[in-house]
PDB file of N, CA, C and O in Angstrom, chain B, residues numbered from 101:
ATOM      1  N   UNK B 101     100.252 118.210 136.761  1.00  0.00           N
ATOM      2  CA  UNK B 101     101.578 117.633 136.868  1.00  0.00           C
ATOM      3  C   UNK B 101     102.415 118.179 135.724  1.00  0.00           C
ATOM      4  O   UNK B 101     102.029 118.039 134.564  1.00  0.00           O
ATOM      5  N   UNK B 102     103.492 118.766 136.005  1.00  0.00           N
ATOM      6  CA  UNK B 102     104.545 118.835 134.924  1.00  0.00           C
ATOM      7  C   UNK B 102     105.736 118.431 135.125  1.00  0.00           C
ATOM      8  O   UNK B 102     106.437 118.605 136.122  1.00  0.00           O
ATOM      9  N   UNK B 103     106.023 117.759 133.942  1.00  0.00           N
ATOM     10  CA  UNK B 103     107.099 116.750 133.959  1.00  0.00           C
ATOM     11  C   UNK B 103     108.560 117.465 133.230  1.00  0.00           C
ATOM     12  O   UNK B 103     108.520 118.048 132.147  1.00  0.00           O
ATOM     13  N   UNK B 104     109.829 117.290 134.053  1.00  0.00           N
ATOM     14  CA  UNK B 104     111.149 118.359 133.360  1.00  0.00           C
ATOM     15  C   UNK B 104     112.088 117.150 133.156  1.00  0.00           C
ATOM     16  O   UNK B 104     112.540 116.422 134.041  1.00  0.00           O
ATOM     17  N   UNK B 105     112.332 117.058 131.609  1.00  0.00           N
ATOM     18  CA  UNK B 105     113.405 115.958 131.378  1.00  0.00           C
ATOM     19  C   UNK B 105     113.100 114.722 131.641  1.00  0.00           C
ATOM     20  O   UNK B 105     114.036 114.083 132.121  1.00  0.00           O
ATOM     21  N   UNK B 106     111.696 113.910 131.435  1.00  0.00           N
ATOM     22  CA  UNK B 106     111.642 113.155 131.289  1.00  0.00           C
ATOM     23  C   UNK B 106     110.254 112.557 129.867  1.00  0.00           C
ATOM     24  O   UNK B 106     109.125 113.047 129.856  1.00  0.00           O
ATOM     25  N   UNK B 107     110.530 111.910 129.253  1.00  0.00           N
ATOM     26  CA  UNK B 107     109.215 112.227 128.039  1.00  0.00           C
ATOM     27  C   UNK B 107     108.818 110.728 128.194  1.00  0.00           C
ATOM     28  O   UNK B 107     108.301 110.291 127.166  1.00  0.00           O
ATOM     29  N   UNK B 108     108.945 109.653 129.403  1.00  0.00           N
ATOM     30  CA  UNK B 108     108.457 108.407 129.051  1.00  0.00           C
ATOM     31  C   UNK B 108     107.449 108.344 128.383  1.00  0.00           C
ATOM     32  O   UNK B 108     106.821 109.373 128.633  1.00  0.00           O
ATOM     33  N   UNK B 109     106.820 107.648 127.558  1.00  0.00           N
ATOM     34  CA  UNK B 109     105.405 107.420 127.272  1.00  0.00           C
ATOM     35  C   UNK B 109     104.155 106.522 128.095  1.00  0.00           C
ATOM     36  O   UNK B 109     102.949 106.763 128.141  1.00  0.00           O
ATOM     37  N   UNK B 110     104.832 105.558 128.629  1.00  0.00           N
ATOM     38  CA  UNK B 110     104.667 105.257 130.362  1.00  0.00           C
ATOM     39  C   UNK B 110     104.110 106.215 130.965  1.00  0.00           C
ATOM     40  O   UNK B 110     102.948 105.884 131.203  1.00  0.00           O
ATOM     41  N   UNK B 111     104.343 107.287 131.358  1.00  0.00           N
ATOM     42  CA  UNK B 111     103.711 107.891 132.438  1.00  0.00           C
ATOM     43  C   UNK B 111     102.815 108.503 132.117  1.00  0.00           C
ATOM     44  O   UNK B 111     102.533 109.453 132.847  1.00  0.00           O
ATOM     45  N   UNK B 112     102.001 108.269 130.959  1.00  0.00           N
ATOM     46  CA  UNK B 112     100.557 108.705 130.730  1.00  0.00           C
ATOM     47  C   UNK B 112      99.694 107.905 131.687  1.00  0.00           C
ATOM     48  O   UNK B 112      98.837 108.231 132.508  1.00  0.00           O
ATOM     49  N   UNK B 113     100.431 106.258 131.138  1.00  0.00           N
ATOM     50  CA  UNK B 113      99.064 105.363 132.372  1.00  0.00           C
ATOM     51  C   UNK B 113      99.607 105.545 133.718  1.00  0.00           C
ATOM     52  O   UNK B 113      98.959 105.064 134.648  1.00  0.00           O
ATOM     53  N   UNK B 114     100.477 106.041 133.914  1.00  0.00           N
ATOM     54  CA  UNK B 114     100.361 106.265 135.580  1.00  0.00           C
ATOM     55  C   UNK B 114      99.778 107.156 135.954  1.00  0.00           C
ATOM     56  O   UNK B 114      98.958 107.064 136.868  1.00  0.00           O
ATOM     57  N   UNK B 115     100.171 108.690 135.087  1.00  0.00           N
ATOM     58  CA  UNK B 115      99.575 110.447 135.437  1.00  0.00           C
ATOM     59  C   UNK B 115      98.330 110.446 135.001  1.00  0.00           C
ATOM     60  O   UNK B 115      97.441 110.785 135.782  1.00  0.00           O
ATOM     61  N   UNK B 116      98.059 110.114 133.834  1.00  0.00           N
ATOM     62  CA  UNK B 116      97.189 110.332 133.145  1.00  0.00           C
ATOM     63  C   UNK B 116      97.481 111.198 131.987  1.00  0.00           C
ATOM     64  O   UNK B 116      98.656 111.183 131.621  1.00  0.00           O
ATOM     65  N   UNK B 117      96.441 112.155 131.154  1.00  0.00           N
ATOM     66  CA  UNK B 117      96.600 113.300 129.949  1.00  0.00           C
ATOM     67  C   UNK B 117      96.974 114.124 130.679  1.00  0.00           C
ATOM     68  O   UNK B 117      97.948 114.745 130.255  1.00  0.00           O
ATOM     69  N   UNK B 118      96.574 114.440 131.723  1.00  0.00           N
ATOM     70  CA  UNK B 118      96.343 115.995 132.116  1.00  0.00           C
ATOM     71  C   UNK B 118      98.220 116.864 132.445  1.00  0.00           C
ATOM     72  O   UNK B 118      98.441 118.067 132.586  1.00  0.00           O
ATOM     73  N   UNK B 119      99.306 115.630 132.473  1.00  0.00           N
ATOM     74  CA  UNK B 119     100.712 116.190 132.620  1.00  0.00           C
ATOM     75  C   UNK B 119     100.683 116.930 131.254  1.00  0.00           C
ATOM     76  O   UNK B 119      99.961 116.698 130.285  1.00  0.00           O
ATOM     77  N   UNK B 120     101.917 118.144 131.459  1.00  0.00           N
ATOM     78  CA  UNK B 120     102.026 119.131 130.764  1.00  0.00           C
ATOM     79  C   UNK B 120     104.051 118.734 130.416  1.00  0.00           C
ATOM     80  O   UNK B 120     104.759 118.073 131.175  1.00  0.00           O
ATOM     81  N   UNK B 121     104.280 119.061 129.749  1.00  0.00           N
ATOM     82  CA  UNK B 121     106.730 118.927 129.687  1.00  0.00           C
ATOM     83  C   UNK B 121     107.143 120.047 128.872  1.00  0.00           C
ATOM     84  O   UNK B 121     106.751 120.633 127.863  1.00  0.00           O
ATOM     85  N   UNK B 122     108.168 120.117 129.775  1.00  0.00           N
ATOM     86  CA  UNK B 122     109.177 121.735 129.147  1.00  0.00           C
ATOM     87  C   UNK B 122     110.310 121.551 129.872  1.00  0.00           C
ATOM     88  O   UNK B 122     111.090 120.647 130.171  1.00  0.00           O
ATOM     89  N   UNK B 123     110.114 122.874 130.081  1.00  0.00           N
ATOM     90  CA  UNK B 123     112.222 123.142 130.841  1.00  0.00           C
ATOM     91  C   UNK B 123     111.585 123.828 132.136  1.00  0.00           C
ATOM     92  O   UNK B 123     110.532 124.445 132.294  1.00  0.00           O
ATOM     93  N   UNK B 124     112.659 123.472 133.031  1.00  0.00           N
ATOM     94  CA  UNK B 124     112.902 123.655 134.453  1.00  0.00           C
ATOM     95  C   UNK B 124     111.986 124.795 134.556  1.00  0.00           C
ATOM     96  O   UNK B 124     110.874 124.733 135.081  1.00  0.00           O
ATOM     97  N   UNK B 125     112.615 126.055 133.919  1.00  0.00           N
ATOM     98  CA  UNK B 125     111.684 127.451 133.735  1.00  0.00           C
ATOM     99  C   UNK B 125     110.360 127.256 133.909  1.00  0.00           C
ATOM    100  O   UNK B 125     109.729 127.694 134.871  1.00  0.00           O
ATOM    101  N   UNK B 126     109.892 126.594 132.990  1.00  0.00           N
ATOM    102  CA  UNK B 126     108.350 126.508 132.602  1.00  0.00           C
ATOM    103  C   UNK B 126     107.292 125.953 133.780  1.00  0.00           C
ATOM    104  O   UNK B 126     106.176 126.390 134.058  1.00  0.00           O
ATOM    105  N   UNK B 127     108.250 124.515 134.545  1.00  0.00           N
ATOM    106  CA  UNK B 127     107.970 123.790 135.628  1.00  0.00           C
ATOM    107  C   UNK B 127     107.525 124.869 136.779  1.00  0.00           C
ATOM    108  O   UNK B 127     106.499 124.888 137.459  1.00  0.00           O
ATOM    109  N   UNK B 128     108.812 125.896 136.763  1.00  0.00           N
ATOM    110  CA  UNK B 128     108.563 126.737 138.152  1.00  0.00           C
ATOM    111  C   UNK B 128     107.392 127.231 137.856  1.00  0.00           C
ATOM    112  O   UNK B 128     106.420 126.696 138.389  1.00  0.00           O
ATOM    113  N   UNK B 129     107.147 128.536 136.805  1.00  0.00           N
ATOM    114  CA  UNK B 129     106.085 129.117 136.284  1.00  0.00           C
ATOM    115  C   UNK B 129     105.055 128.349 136.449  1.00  0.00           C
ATOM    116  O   UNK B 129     104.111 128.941 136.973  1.00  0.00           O
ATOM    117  N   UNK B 130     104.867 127.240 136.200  1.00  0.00           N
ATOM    118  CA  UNK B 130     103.600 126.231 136.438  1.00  0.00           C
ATOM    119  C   UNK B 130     103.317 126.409 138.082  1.00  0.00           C
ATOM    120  O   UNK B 130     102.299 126.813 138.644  1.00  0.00           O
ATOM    121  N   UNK B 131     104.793 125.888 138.732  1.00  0.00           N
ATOM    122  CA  UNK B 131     104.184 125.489 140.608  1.00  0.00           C
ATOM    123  C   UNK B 131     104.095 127.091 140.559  1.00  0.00           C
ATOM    124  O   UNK B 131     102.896 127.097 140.838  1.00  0.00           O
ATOM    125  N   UNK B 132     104.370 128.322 140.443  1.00  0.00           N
ATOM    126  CA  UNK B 132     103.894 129.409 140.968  1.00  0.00           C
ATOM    127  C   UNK B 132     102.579 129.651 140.949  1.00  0.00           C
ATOM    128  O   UNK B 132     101.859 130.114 141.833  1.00  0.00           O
ATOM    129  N   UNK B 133     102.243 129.176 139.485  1.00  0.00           N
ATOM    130  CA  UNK B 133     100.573 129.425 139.008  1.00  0.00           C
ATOM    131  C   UNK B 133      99.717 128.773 139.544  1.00  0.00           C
ATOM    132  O   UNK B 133      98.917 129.360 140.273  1.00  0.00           O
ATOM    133  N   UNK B 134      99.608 127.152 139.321  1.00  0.00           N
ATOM    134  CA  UNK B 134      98.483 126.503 139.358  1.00  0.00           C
ATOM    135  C   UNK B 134      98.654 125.827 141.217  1.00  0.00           C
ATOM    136  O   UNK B 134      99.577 125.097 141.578  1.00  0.00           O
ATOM    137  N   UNK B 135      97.763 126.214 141.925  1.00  0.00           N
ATOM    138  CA  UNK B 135      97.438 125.785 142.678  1.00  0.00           C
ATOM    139  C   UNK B 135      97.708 124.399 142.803  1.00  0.00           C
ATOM    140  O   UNK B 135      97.681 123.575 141.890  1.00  0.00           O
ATOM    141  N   UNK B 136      97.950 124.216 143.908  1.00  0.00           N
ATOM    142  CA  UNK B 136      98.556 122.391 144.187  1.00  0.00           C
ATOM    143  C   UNK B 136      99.389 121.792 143.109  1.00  0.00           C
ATOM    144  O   UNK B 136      99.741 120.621 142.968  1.00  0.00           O
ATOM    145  N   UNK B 137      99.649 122.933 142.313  1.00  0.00           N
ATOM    146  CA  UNK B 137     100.542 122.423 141.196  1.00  0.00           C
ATOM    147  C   UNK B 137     102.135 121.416 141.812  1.00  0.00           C
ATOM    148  O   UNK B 137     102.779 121.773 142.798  1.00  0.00           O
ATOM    149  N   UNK B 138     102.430 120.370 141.096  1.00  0.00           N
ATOM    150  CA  UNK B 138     103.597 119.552 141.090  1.00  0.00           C
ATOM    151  C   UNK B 138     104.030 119.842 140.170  1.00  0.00           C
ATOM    152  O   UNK B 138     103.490 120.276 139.153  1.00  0.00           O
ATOM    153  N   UNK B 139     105.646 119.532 140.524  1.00  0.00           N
ATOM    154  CA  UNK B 139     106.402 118.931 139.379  1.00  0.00           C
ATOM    155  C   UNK B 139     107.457 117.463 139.267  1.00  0.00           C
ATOM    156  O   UNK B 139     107.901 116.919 140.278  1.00  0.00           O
ATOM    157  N   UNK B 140     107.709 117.026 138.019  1.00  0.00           N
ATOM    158  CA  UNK B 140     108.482 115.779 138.388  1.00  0.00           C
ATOM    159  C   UNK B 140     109.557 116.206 137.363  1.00  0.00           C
ATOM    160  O   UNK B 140     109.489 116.374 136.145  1.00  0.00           O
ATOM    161  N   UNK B 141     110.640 116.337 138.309  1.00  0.00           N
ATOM    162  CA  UNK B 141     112.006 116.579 137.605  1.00  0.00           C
ATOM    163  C   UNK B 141     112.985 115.396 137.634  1.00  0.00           C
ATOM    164  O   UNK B 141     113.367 114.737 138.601  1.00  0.00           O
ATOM    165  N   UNK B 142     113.310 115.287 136.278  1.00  0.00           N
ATOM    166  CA  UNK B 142     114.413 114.649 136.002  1.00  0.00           C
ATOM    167  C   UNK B 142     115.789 115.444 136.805  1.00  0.00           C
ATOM    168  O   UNK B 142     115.849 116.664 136.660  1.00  0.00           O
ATOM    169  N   UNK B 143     116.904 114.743 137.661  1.00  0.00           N
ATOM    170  CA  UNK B 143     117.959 114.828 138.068  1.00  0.00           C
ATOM    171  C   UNK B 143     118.927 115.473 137.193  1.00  0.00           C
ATOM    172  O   UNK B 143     119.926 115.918 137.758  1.00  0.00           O
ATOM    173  N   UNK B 144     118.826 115.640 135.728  1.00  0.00           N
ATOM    174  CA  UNK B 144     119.698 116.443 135.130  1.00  0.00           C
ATOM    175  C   UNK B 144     119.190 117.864 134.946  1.00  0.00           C
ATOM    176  O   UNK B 144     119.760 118.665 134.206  1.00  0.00           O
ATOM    177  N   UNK B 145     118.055 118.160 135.673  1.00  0.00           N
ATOM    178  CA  UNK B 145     117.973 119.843 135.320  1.00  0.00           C
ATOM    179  C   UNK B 145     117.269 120.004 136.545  1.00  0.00           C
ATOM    180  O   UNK B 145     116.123 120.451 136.595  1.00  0.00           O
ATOM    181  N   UNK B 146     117.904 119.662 137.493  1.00  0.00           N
ATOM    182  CA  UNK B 146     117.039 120.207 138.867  1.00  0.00           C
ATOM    183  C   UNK B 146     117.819 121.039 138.917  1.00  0.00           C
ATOM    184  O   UNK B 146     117.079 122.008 139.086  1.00  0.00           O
ATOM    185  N   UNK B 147     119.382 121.649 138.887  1.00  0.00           N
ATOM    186  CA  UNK B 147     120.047 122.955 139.037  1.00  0.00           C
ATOM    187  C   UNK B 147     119.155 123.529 138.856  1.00  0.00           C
ATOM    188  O   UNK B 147     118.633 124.166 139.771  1.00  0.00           O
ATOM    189  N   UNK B 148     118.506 123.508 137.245  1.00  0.00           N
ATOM    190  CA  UNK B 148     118.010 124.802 136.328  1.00  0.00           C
ATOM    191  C   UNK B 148     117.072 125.101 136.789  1.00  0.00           C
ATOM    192  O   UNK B 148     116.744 126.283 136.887  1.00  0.00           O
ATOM    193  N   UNK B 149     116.332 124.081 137.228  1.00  0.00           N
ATOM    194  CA  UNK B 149     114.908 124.134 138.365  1.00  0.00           C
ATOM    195  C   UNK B 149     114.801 124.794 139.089  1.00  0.00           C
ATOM    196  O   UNK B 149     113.796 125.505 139.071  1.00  0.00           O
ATOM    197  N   UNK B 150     115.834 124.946 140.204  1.00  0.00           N
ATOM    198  CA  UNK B 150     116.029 124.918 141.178  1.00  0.00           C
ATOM    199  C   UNK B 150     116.640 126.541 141.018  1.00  0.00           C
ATOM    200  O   UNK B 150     115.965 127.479 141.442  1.00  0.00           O
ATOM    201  N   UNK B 151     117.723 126.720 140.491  1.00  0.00           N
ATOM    202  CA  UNK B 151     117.943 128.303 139.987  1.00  0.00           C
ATOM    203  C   UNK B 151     116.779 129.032 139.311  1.00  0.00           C
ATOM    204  O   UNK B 151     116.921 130.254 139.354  1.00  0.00           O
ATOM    205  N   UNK B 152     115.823 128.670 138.785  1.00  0.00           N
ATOM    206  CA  UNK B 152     114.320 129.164 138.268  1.00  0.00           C
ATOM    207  C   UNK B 152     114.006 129.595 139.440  1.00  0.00           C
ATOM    208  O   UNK B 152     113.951 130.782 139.761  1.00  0.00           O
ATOM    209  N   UNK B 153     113.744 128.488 140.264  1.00  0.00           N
ATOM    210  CA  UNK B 153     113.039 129.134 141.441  1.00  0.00           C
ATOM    211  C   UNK B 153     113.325 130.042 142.497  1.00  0.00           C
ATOM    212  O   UNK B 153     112.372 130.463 143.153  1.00  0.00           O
ATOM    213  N   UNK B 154     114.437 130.400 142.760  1.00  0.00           N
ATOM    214  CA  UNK B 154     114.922 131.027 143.424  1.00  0.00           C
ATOM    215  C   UNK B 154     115.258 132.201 142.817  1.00  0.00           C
ATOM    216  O   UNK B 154     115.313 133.192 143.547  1.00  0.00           O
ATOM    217  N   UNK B 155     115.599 132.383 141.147  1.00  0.00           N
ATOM    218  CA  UNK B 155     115.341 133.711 140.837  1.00  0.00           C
ATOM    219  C   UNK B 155     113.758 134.747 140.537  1.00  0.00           C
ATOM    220  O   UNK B 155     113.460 135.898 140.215  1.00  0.00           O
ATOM    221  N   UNK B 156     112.962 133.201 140.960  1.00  0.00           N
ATOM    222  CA  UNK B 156     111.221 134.050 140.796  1.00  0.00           C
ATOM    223  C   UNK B 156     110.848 133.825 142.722  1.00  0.00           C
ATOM    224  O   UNK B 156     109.658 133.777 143.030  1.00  0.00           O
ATOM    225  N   UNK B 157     111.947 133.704 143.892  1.00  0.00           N
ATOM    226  CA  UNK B 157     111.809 133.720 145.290  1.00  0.00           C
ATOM    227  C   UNK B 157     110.671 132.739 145.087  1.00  0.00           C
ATOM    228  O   UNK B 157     109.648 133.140 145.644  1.00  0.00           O
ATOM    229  N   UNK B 158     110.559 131.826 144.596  1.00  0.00           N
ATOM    230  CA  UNK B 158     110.305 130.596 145.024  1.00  0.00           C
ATOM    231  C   UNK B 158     110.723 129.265 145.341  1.00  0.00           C
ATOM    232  O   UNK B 158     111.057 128.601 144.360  1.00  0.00           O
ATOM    233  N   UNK B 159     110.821 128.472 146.909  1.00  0.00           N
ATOM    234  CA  UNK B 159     111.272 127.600 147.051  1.00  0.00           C
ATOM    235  C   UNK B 159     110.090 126.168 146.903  1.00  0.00           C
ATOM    236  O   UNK B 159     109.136 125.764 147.567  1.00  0.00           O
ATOM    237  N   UNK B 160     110.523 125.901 146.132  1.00  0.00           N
ATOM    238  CA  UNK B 160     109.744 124.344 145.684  1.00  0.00           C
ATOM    239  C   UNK B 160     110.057 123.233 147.242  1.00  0.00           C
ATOM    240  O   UNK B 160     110.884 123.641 148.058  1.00  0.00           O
ATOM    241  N   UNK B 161     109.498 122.201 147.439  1.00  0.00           N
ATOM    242  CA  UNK B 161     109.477 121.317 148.175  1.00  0.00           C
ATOM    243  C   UNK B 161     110.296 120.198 147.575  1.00  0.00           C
ATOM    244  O   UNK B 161     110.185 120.029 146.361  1.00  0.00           O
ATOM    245  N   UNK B 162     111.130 119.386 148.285  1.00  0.00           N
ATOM    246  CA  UNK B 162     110.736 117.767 147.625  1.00  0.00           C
ATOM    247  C   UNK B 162     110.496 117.120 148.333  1.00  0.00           C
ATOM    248  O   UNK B 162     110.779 117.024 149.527  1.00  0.00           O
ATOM    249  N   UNK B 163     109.701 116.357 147.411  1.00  0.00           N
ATOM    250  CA  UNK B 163     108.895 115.134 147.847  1.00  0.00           C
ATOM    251  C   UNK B 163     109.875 113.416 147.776  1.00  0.00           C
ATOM    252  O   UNK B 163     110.990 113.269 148.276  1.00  0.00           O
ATOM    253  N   UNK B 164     109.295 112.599 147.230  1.00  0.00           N
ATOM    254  CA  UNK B 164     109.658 111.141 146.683  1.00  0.00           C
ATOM    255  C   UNK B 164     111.284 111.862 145.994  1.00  0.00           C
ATOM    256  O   UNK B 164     111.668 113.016 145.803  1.00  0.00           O
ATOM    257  N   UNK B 165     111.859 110.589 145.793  1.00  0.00           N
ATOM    258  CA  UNK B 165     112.579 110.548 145.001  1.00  0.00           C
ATOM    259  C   UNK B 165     113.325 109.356 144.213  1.00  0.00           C
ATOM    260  O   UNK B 165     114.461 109.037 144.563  1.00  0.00           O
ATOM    261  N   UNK B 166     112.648 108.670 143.098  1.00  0.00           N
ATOM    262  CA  UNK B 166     112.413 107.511 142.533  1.00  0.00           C
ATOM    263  C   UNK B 166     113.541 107.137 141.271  1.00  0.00           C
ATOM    264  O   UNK B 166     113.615 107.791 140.231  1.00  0.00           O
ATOM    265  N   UNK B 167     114.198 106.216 141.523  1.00  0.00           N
ATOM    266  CA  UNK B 167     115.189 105.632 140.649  1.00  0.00           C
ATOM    267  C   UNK B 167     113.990 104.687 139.857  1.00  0.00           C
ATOM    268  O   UNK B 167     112.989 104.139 140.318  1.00  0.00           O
ATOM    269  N   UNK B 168     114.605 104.750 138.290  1.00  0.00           N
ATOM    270  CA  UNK B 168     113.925 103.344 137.767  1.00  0.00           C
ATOM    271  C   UNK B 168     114.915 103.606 136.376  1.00  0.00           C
ATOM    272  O   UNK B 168     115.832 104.378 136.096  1.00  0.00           O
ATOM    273  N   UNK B 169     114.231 102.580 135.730  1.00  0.00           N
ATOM    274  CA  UNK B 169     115.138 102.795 134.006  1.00  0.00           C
ATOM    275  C   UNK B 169     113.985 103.171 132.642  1.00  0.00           C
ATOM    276  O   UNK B 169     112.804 102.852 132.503  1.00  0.00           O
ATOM    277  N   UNK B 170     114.878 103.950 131.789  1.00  0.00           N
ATOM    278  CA  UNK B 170     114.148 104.294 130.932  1.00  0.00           C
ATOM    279  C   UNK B 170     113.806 102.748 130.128  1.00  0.00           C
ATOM    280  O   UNK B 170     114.573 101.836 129.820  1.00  0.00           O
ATOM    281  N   UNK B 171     112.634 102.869 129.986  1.00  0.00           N
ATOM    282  CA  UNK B 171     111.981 101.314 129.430  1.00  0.00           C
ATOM    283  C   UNK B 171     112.315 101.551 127.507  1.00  0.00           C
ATOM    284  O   UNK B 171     112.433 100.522 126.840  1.00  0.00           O
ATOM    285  N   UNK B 172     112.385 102.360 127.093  1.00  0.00           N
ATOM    286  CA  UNK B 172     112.864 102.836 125.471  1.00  0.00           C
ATOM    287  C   UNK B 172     114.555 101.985 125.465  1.00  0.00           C
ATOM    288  O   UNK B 172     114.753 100.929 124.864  1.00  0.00           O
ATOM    289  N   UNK B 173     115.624 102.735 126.268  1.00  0.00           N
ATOM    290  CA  UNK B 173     116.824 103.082 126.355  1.00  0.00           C
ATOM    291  C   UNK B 173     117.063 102.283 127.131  1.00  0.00           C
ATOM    292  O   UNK B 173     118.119 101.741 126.806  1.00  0.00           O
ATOM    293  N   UNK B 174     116.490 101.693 128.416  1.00  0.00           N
ATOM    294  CA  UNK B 174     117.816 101.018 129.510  1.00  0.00           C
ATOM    295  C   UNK B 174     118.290 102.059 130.174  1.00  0.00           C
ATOM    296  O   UNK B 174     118.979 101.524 131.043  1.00  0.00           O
ATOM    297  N   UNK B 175     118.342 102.857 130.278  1.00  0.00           N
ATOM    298  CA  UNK B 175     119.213 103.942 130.784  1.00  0.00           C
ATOM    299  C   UNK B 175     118.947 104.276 132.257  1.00  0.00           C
ATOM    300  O   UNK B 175     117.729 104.140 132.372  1.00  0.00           O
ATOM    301  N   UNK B 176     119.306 104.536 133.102  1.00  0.00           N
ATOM    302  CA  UNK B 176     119.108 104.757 134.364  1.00  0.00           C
ATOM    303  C   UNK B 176     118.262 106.096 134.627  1.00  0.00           C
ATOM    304  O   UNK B 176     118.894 107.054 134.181  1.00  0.00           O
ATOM    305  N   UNK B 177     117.251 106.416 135.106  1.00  0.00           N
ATOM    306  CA  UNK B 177     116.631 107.622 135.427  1.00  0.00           C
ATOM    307  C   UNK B 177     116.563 108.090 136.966  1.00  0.00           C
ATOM    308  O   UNK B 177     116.703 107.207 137.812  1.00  0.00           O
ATOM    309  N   UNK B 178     116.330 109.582 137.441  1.00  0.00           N
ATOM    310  CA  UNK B 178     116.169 109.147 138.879  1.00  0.00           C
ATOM    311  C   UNK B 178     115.373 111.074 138.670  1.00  0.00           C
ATOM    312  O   UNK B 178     115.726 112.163 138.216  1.00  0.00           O
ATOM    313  N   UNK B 179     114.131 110.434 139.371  1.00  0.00           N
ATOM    314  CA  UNK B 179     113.223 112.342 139.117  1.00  0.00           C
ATOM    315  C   UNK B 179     113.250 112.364 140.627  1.00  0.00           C
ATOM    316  O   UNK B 179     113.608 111.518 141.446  1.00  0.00           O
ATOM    317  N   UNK B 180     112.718 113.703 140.759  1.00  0.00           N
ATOM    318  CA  UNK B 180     112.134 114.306 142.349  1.00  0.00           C
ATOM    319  C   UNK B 180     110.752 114.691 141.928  1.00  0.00           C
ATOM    320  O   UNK B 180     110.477 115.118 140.807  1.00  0.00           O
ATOM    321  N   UNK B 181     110.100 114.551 142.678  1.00  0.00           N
ATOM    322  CA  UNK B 181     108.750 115.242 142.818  1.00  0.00           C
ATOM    323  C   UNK B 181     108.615 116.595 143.596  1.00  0.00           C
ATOM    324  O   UNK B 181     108.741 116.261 144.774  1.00  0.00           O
ATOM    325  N   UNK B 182     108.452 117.755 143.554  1.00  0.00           N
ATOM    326  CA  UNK B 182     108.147 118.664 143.684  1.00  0.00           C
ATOM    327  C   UNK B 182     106.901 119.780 144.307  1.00  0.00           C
ATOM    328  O   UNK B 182     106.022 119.703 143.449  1.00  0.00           O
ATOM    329  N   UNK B 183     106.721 120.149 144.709  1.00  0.00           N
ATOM    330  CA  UNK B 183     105.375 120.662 145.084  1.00  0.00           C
ATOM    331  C   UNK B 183     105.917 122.370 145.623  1.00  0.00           C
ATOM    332  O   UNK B 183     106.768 122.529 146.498  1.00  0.00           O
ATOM    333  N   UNK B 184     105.181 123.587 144.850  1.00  0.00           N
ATOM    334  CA  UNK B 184     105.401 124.509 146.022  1.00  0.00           C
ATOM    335  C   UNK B 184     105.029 124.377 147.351  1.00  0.00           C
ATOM    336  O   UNK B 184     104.072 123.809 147.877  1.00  0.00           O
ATOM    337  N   UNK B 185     106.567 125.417 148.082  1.00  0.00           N
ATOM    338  CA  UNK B 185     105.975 125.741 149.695  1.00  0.00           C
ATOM    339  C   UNK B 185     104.571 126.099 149.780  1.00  0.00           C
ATOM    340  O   UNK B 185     103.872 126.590 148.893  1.00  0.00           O
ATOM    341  N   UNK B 186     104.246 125.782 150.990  1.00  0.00           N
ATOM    342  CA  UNK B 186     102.850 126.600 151.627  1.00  0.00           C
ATOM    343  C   UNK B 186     101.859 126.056 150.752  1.00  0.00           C
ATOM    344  O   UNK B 186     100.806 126.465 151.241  1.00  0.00           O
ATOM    345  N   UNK B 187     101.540 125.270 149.594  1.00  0.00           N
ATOM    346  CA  UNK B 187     100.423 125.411 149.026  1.00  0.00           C
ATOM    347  C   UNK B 187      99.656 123.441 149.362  1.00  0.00           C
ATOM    348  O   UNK B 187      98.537 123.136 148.949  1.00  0.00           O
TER     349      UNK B 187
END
């Protein structure tokens, strides 16, 4: 799992250790690489995401797409889940 723009500390007990966080870039590079690889993007850099992927001709999937609030901040959050095509 890699997570773009979001650093809850929360979502360890949901994901577990094994999530990886960076920038949109890094996310794509991940779903290109790792097999059944996901990603969970925060709504403020799915452009960048989303322009990543399409300049490495990859189209990502989405999946869910989950409103909640940052439990630190209050703040409103809203990610997509991700998955490459075909895999």
């Amino acid at each position: 799992m890699f997570i773009v723009g979001f650093g809850e500390q929360g979502a360890v007990f949901l994901l577990g250790t094994d999530e990886r966080h960076g920038s949109g870039a890094d996310a794509v590079r991940s779903l290109d690489a790792v097999n059944r690889g996901v990603a969970l993007v925060e709504a403020g850099h799915r452009e960048a995401f989303l322009t990543q992927a399409e300049s490495l001709d990859l189209e990502p999937e989405a999946g869910a797409t989950i409103g909640g609030l940052n439990s630190s901040r209050g703040d409103p959050v809203v990610v997509t889940l991700y998955h490459a095509a075909g895999r």
